[in-house]
N, C-alpha and C positions, 0 to 999 in steps of 0.2 A: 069452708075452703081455707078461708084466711087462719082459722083456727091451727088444721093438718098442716098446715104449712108453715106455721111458725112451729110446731112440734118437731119437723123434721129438719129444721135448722138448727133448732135447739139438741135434738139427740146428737146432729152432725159437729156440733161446737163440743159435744161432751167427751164425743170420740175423738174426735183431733184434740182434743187437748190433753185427753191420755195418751193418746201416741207420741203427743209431745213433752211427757215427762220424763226424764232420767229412769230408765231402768237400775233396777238394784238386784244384784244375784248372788243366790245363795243366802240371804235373808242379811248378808251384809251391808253396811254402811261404807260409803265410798268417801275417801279423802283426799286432801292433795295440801303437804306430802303424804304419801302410801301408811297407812297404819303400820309401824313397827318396823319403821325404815328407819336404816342407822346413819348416820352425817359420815362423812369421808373417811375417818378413823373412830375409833375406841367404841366399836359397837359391843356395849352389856351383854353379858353370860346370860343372863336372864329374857333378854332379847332377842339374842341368835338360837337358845334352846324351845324361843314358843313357837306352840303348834299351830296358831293362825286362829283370826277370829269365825273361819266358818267351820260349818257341821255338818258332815256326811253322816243322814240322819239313820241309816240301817246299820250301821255300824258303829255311830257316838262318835267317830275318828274327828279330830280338826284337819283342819288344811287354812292353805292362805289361798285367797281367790282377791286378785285385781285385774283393773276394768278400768274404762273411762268412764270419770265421775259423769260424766254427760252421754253418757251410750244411749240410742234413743233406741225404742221396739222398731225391728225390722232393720235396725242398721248390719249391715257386713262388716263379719271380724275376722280375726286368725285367731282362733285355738290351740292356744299352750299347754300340755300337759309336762309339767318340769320336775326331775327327780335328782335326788341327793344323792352325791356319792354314800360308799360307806363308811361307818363312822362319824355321819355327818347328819345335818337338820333342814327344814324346810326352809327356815328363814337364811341360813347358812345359804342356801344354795340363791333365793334370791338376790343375794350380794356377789355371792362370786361368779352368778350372769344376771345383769344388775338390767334385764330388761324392762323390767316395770319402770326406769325411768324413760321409756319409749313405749308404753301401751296408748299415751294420749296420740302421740303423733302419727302412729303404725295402726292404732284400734287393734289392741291386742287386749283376748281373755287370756288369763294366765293362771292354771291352779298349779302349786306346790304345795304337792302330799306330804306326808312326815311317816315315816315305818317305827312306830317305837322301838323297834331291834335296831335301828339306826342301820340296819341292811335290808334290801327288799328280798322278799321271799315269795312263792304262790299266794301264801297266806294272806297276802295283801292283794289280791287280781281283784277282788270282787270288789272292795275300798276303791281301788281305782277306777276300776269300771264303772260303778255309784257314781262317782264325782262327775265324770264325762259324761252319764246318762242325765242326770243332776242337771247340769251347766247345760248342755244343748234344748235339751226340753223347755230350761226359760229363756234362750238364746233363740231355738228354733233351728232345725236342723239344714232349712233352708239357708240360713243366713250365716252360716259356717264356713269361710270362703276354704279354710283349710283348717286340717289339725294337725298337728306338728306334737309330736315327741323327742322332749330334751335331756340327757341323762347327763350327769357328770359322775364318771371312772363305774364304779357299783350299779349309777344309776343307771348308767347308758348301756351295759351290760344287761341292766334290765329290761331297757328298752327293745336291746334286740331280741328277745324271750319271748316280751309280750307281745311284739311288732308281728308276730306270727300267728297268735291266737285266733277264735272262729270270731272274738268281739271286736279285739281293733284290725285285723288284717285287710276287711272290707272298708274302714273309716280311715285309717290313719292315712293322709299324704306326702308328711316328710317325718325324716328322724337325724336331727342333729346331734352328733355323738361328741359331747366335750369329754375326751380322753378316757371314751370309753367302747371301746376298740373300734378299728374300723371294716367295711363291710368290703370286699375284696381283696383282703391281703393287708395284716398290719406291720407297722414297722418293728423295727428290732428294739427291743430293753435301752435305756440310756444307764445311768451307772449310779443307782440308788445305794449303793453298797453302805456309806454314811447312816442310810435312817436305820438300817438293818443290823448295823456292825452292835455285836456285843446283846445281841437282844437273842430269846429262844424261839425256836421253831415256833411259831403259829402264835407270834407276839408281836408288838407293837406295827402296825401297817397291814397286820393278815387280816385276811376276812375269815371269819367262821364256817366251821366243816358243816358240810349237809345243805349250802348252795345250789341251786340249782346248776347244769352245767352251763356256760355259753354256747352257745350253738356257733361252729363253725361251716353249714354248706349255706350256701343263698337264700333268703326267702322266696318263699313263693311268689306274692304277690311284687307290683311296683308301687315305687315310690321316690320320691327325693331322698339325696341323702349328703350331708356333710361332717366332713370329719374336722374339728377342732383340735389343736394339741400344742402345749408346750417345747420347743425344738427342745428342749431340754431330756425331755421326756423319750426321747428316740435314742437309738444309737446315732453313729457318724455318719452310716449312709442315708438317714433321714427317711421320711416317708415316701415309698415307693410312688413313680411316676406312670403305674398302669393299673388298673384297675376289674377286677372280676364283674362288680357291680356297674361299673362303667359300661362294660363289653358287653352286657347283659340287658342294659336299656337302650343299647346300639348309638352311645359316645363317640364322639369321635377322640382326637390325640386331648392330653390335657396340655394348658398354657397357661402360663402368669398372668392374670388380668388388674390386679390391684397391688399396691405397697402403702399398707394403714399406717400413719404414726401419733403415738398415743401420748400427748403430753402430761396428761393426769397419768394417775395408778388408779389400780382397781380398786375397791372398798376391803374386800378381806385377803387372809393367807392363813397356813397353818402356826399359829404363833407358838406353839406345842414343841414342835419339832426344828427350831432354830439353834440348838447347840450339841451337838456342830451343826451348821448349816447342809443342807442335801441341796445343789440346785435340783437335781433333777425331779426331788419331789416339792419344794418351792422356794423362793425367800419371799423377801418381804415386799409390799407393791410397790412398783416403781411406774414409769413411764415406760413406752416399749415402740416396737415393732411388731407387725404380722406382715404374712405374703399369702395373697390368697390364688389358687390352682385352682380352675373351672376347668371340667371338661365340654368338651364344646358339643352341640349338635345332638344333644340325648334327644330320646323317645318321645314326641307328649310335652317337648321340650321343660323336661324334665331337669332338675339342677342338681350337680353332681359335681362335690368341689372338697378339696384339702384347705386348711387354713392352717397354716405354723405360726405362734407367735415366738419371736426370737431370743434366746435367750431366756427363755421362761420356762418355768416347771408343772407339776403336776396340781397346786394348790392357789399359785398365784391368782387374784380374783381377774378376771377381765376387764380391760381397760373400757372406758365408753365408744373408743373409735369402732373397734373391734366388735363391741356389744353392736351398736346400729348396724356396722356392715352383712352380719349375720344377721340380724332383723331383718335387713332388706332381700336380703336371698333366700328368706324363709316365705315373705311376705309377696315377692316376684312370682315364685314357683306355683304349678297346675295346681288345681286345690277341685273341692268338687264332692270329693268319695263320701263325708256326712252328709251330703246332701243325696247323692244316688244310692247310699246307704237304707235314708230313708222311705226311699220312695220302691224299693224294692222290698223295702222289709211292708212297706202297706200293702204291696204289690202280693205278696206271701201271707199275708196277715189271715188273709179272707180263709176264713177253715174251709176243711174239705171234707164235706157231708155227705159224698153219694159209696152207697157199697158197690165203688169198683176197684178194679187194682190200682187207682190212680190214690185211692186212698187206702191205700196197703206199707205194712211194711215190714221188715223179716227183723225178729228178735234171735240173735245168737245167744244158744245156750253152752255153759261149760266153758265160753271160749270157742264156740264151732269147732266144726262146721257144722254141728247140729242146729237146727234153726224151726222156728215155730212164727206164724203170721199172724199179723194183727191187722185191723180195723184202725185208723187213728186218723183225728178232729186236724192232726199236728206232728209233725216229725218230731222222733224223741233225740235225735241228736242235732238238733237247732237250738242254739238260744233261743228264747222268745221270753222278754220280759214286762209281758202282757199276763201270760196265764198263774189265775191264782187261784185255780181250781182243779181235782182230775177225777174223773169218773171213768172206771174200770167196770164193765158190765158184759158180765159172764153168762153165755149162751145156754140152753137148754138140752134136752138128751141128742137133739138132731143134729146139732153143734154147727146150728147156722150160723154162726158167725154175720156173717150178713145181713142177715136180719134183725138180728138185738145191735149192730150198729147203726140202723136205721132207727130202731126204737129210742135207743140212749141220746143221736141226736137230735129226733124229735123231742123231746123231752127239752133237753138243752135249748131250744129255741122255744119253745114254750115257756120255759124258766128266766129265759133272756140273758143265757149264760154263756151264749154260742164265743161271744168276743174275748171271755176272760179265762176261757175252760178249755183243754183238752179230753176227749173223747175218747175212749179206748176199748175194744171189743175182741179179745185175744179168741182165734180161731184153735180150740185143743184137739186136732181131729188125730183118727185112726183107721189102720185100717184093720184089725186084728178081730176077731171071734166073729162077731153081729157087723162088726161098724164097715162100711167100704168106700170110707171118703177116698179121692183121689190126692195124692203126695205128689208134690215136686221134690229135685231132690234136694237130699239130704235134710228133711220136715222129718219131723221126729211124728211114729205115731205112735200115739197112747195108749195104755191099757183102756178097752172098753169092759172087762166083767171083773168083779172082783172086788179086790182094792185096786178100783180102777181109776182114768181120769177124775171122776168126784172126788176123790175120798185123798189124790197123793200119791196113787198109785207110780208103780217105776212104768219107765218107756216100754215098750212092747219092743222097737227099734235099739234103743237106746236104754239099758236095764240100770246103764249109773245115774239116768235121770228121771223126777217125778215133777209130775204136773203143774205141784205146790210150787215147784223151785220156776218152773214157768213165769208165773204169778210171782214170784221173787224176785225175778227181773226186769219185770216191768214196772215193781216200786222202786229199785234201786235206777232204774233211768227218772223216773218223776221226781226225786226226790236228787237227781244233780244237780247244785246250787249252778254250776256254770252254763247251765241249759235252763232250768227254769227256777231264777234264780229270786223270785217273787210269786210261788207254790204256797199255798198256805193252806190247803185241804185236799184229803187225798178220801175216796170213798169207791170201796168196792163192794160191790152189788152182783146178785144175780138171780134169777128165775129160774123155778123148777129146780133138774138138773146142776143148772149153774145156783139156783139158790141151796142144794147142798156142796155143790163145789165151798164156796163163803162160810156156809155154818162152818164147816170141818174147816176151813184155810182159817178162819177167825181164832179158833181155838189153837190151832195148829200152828200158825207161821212163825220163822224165827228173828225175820225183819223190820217188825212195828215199832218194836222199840229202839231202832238203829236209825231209824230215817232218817229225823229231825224235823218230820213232814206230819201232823198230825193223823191218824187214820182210822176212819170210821166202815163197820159193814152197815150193808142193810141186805137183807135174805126176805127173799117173796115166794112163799107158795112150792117147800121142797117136800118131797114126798116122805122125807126120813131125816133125819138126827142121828148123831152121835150121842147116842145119853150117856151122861158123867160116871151110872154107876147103874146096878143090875133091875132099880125099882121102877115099875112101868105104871101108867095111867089105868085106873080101874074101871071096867066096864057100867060106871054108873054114874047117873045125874047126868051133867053135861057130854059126859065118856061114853054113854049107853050109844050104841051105834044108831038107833031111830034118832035120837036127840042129836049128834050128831050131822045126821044127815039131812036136821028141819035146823040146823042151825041159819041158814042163809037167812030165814024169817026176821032176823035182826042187825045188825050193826054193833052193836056193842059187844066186847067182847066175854066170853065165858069164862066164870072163873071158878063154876061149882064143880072141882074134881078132884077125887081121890087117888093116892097111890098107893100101892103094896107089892110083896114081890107075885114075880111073873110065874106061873107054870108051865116049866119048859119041857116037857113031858114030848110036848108035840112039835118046839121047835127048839131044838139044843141050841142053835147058834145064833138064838136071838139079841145076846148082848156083844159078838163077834164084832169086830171091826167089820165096815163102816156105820153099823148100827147101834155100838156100845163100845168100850174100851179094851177089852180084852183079846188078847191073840192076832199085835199088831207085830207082824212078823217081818214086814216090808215094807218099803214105800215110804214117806216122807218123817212119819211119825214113828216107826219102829224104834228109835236111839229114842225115846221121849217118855218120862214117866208120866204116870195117871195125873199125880198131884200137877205136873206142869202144864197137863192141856188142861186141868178144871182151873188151876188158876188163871189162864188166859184167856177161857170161857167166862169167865166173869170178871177179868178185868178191864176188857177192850168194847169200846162204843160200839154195839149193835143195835139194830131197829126191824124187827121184822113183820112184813105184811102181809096182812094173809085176804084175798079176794072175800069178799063177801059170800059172795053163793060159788065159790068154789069147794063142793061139796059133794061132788058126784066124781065118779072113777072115770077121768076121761085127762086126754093128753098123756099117755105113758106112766098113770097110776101104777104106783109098786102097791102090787098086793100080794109082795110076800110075807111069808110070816115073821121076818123082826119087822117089817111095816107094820105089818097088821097088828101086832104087839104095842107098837105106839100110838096107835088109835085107828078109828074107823071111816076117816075124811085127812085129807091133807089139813082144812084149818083144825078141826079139834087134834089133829096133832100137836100143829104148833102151837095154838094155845095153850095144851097142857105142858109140851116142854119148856116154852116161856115161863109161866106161872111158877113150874118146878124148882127150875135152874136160881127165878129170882127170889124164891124162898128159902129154900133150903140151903142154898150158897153164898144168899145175897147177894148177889146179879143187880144192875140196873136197867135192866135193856127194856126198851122200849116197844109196845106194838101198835099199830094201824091195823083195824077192820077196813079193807078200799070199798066204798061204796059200791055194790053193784056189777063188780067186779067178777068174774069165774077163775078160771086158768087160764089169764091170758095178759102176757108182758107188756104189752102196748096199753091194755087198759090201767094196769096196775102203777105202771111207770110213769104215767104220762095227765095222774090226775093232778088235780092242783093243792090236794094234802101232801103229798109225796115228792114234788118239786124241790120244796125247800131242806128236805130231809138227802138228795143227793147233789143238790148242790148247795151246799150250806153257808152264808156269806161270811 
């Protein structure tokens, strides 16, 4: 007893004493003064251009990340994400809002990004979005009392862009705009004519074409919001006294609540642009004035305020008064949304495994309104920066849908993939010749004979679309860096039916190499092939159809067989599409030479499995004659077209004998050889 009881004091001493060490984030080193903080005046070229000691590690990007040297685990902070004007730098911008010398007093996180274009662009969302995912995950999403988005001029113009997106619109709770527009009506131009005089169109002071636009109607979501600005910077009638965003949080009138006076200067200015002087784009730091305008009574009591500092321009740095009193209005304001951020995204996290319509959802083709239904683990238009897996698994001739998405999940949870993976079981039904699935509208149905659904075939509905391009779109969603933006394996699979769907889409697709998503097939148990060219398997040794059909007697696979050409005497159209290459007149592969589908027949990762004793004509066996032409069983099919393909072409694809296995998806998919081959870590 005495023993357990001194153990459990001792583990409880070990853990409070880690929870009593200094957090360090972002693998940085905390200081005081701030790492590459410049003294009052003459901060080095060298200095203001670096990009900060931390690493946004998917990206290689630096940034500056400061913090209280003493921040303990579990402490409550405010979250700064702070961006540079244009033509400007990370550390630049820490100076000209010189907060970090208030993160000890306020407990503020603060990153400042750096855009090496020195203007923000799309190209940078995901860098950002890193860094925020980054910094909370060691913070804790709980303990984020608020995130706050700070722009100056370019940046904040950023800020209102990204302030809308599916990542920050749910997280973000305020957005402070240093002169960089404001959100209900901005003021008029002040009179920059100076910086501009004598320069050409789209010189000195322009930002570069192909910006995104600013957005001018309201965002959707709420938020806090204040505007910062130079009186300098305005015309004469100054910044408007009514507000859209005001009226929109349900504000009451605004009113003067403060008069800052700032006896320091700020740390920076644009020293560049001093002859002649612009005020309205800055001089040089001086002491100052601001007047700060709250509107009274918002939503949620939400904070909603104008700050003019007087006599000031567009570059001048912030003075310290100014900097705290904006601290304190950012740090006052509702905060909350990273935390019900997270607790909703756990809340959504749990996949959705049962074949109902609750786990349905409609892929638009062409642009609709043509549309085709899936099975899915996970919505493909949510972020989720969990899944780094996807398993696409294509139904057989009866195109249950439903039921090879019960299969593909069980599988997944077997593999113990269910948390990192999305699931996906795209429904290609028809209603045309044999097929009479039922259509909602505007569901596209497919060809059932022919060059039909398997093969690429065009829509029966819809003649400008083929099946393949189906299957093309639901790589082009898996592989949206802004949805699943941490994919790192993509694998389509299918049985029977759906396992010639995969042979032919493997060979065939025009999007593998577009993705940026790695992509592997695996094909189980198809009754036919595409062969590369007119030579078929000969009816001897392993090929003979007894041999063939005592195959199940083993596991190992066969590999005694010969080829030569076929006698088509009896079946002309045995090497016709979708059984051979020739006379592809429609459908996905029509525009596509020989040479281009054998080379992506043998260049793209395949694995295919053939049932053990799946060796007898049952489950919608094709025994037509181009089947019967490529052997006498579904597995000495495949075997011999494996063996073929990787000799003759040199192919490396791989095959499994499933132990014990027939025609049947659930056994095939769901062994524990076959696990690791569709979700592959």
């Amino acid at each position: 007893m005495r023993t357990s009881l001194f153990a459990a004091v001792f583990v409880l001493a070990v853990i409070s004493s880690a929870l009593a060490q200094p957090l360090r984030l972002g693998g940085t080193s905390c200081e005081t003064p701030p790492v590459l903080h410049c003294p009052e005046a003459n901060c080095a070229g060298d200095v203001v251009t670096n990009g900060g000691p931390a690493v946004e590690s998917k990206t290689g990007r630096n940034y500056f990340l400061d913090y209280p040297c003493d921040l303990k685990q579990g402490e409550k902070v405010t979250f700064i994400l702070a961006l540079h004007g244009g033509g400007s730098y990370g550390n630049w911008q820490r100076h000209y809002f010189p907060i970090v010398d208030y993160k000890d007093k306020y407990r503020l996180v603060i990153a400042t990004p750096f855009s090496p274009r020195r203007v923000w662009g799309p190209e940078d969302d995901e860098y950002l979005q890193n860094i925020v995912t980054a910094v909370v995950s060691e913070l804790g999403a709980q303990n984020v009392k608020g995130l706050w988005l700070v722009g100056h001029s370019q940046g904040g113009m950023t800020s209102n862009r990204i302030v809308r997106t599916d990542f920050f619109k749910s997280k973000v709770d305020g957005w402070l705009s240093l002169s960089g527009g404001r959100l209900g009506g901005n003021p008029g131009r002040g009179d920059f004519s100076n910086l501009f005089r004598g320069a050409p169109a789209g010189g000195r002071g322009a930002l570069p074409a192909g910006l995104p636009p600013t957005p001018t109607e309201l965002p959707d979501s709420a938020f806090s919001f204040i505007y910062e600005s130079g009186q300098r910077e305005a015309d004469d009638k100054g910044i408007p006294e009514t507000s859209q965003w005001a009226a929109k949080l349900g504000c009451g009138a605004r009113r003067q609540t403060a008069e800052i006076v700032d006896t320091k200067p700020g740390y920076v200015y644009d020293r560049t642009r001093q002859d002649p002087p612009t005020p309205a784009w800055g001089l040089l730091p001086r002491p100052g004035k601001a007047v700060v305008y709250e509107y009274s009574s918002c939503a949620q009591q939400r904070v909603v305020a104008d700050v003019v500092r007087l006599d000031k321009g567009h570059t001048e740095g912030l003075e310290p008064k100014v900097t705290e009193a904006l601290v304190k209005m950012m740090v006052a304001a509702p905060g909350g949304k990273m935390r019900a951020s997270q607790s909703a995204s756990r809340a959504s996290s749990a996949p959705c495994t049962s074949a109902t319509e609750a786990c349905t959802e409609w892929v638009a083709l062409a642009g609709g309104p043509a549309r085709s239904l899936i099975y899915r683990t996970r919505p493909l238009d949510q972020r989720n920066d969990n899944v780094r897996r996807a398993l696409i698994m294509v139904h057989g001739t009866n195109r249950n849908a439903d039921h090879y998405f019960t299969t593909a999940t069980a599988a997944a949870f077997l593999a113990g993939a269910l948390d990192d993976s999305v699931v996906i079981s795209p429904r290609i039904a028809s209603a045309a010749g044999s097929c009479h699935d039922v259509l909602a509208p505007n569901e596209v149905s497919w060809s059932c004979t022919g060059d039909s659904w398997r093969s690429g075939g065009a829509a029966v509905s819809h003649p400008n679309l083929t099946s393949f391009e189906f299957i093309d779109e639901i790589l082009r969603k898996l592989a949206n860096k802004n949805v699943f933006p941490n994919l790192r394996a993509i694998v389509v699979a299918g049985h029977s039916a759906g396992g010639q769907v995969v042979a032919r889409y493997q060979m065939a697709n025009r999007v593998h190499e577009t993705l940026g998503v790695p992509v592997s097939y695996v094909v189980a148990n198809p009754s036919s092939y595409a062969w590369p060219d007119a030579t078929r398997p000969l009816a001897s040794d392993d090929g003979a159809p007894d041999a063939a059909k005592k195959a199940w007697e083993t596991e190992e696979v066969h590999a005694k067989f010969s080829y030569g050409p076929f006698d088509a005497s009896g079946c002309a159209n045995y090497n016709k599409w979708p059984a051979g290459l020739t006379e592809r007149t429609g459908g996905y592969t029509a525009q596509m030479t020989d040479e281009q589908l054998k080379k992506q027949l043998v260049s793209r990762p395949t694995t295919f499995l053939f049932g053990q004793v799946d060796t007898l004509p049952l489950g919608g066996f094709d025994s037509s004659c181009p089947a019967m032409a490529q052997g006498a069983t579904r597995r000495s099919r495949g075997e011999a077209y494996v063996k073929y393909v990787n000799e003759k072409y040199g192919a490396k694809h791989a095959v499994q004998i499933v132990s014990e296995c027939g025609h049947n998806d659930r056994c095939v998919y769901t062994t524990d050889k076959v696990l690791p081959v569709i979700f592959p870590r």
